[in-house]
C-alpha positions in Angstrom: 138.7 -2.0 10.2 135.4 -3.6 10.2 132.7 -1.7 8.1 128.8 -2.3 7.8 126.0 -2.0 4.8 123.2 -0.7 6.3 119.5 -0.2 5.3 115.7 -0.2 6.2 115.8 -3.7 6.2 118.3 -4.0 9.2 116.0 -3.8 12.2 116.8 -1.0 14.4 118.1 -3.9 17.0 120.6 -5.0 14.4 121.8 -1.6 13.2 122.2 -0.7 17.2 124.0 -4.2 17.7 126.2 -3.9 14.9 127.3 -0.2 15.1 129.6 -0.7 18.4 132.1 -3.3 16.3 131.6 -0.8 13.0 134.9 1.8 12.2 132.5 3.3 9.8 129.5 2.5 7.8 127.5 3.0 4.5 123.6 3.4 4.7 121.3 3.1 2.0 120.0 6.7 1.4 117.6 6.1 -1.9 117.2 4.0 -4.9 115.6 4.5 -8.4 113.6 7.7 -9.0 111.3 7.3 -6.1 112.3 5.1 -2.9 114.2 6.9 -0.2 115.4 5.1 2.7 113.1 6.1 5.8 115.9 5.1 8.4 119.0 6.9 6.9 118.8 10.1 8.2 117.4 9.3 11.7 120.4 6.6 11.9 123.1 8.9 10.6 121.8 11.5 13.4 122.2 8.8 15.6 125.8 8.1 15.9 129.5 10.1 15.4 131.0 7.7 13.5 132.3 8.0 10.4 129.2 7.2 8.1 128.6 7.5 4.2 125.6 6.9 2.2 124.6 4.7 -1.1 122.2 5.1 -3.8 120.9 2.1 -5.5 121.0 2.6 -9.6 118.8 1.5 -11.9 119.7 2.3 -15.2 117.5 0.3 -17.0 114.8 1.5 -16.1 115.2 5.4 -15.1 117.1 8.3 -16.7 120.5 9.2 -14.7 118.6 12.9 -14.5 115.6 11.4 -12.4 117.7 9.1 -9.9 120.3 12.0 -9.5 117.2 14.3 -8.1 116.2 11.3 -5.9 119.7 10.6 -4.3 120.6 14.7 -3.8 117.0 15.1 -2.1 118.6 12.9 0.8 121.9 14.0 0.4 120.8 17.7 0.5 119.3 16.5 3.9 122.3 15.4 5.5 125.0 17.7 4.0 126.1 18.7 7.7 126.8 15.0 9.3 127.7 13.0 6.1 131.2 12.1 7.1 133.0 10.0 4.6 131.6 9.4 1.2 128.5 9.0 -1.4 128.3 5.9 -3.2 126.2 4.6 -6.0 125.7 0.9 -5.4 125.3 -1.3 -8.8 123.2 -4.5 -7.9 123.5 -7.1 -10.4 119.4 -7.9 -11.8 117.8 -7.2 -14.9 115.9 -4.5 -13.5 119.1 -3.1 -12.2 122.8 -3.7 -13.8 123.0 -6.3 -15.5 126.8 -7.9 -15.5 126.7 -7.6 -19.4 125.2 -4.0 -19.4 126.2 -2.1 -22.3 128.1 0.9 -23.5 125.0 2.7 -22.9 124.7 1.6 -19.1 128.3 3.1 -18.7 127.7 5.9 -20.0 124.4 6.5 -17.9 126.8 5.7 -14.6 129.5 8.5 -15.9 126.9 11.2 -16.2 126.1 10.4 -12.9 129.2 10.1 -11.1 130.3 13.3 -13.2 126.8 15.0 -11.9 127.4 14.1 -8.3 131.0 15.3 -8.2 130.2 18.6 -9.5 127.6 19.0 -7.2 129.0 18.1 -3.9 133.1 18.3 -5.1 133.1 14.9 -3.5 134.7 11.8 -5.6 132.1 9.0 -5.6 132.4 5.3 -4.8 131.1 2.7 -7.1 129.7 0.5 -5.0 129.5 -3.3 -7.1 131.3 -6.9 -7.4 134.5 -7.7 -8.9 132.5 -8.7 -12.2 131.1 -5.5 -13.5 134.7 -3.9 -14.1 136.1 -7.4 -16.0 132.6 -7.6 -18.0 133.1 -3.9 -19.1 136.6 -4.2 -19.7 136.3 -7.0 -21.7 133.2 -5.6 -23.8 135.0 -2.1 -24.5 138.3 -4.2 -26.0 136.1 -5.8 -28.8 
């Protein structure tokens, strides 16, 4: 089943293109304390298919409190037509999660998860590359 990452900076041609071909798909909802996504909820409106939505972490820079108000003001939005999932997406920059983040970093993401969960009674995707969870591992067994 062929899924799609979606955002503001898919043109509304692409998104449109795209969605036929798409058994589901994630769009970018928020990120950080501030920056919501100003075509998620008009896309998600858009379509019946199975849709979820991502939040963009930066734990560097922002307390998990302050990002976790950001991503619920857009999910409180879309309670009624989110159809498969919330997601926090871990990009791999200084600013954002570093690979060799520390114990600090994980702890930051399980307050968030935990936060969500409770919140919404929804598990929560962690949205990253394969290197994050061998980096952690590794760090933790020292």
């Amino acid at each position: 089943m062929i899924g799609y990452d979606f955002s503001h900076w898919n043109s509304d041609k692409q998104f449109n293109e795209k969605l036929p071909s798409a058994g589901f798909f994630f769009h970018k909802a928020s990120e950080g304390m501030y920056n919501q996504d100003p075509c998620c909820i008009a896309r998600l409106k858009s379509t019946a298919k199975w849709a979820g939505v991502y939040h963009v972490v930066c734990p560097k820079k922002n307390r998990w409190e302050d990002e976790f108000e950001n991503f619920c003001a857009v999910l409180d939005r879309i309670k009624g037509f989110r159809k498969i999932g919330i997601a926090l997406d871990l990009e791999n920059a200084e600013n954002y999660v570093p690979y060799d983040s520390s114990e600090e970093v994980l702890v930051w993401l399980f307050n968030m998860v935990t936060a969500l969960y409770r919140r919404y009674d929804q598990n929560v995707i962690l949205y990253m590359g394969d290197l994050y969870p061998d980096q952690w591992y590794r760090d933790l067994e020292q």
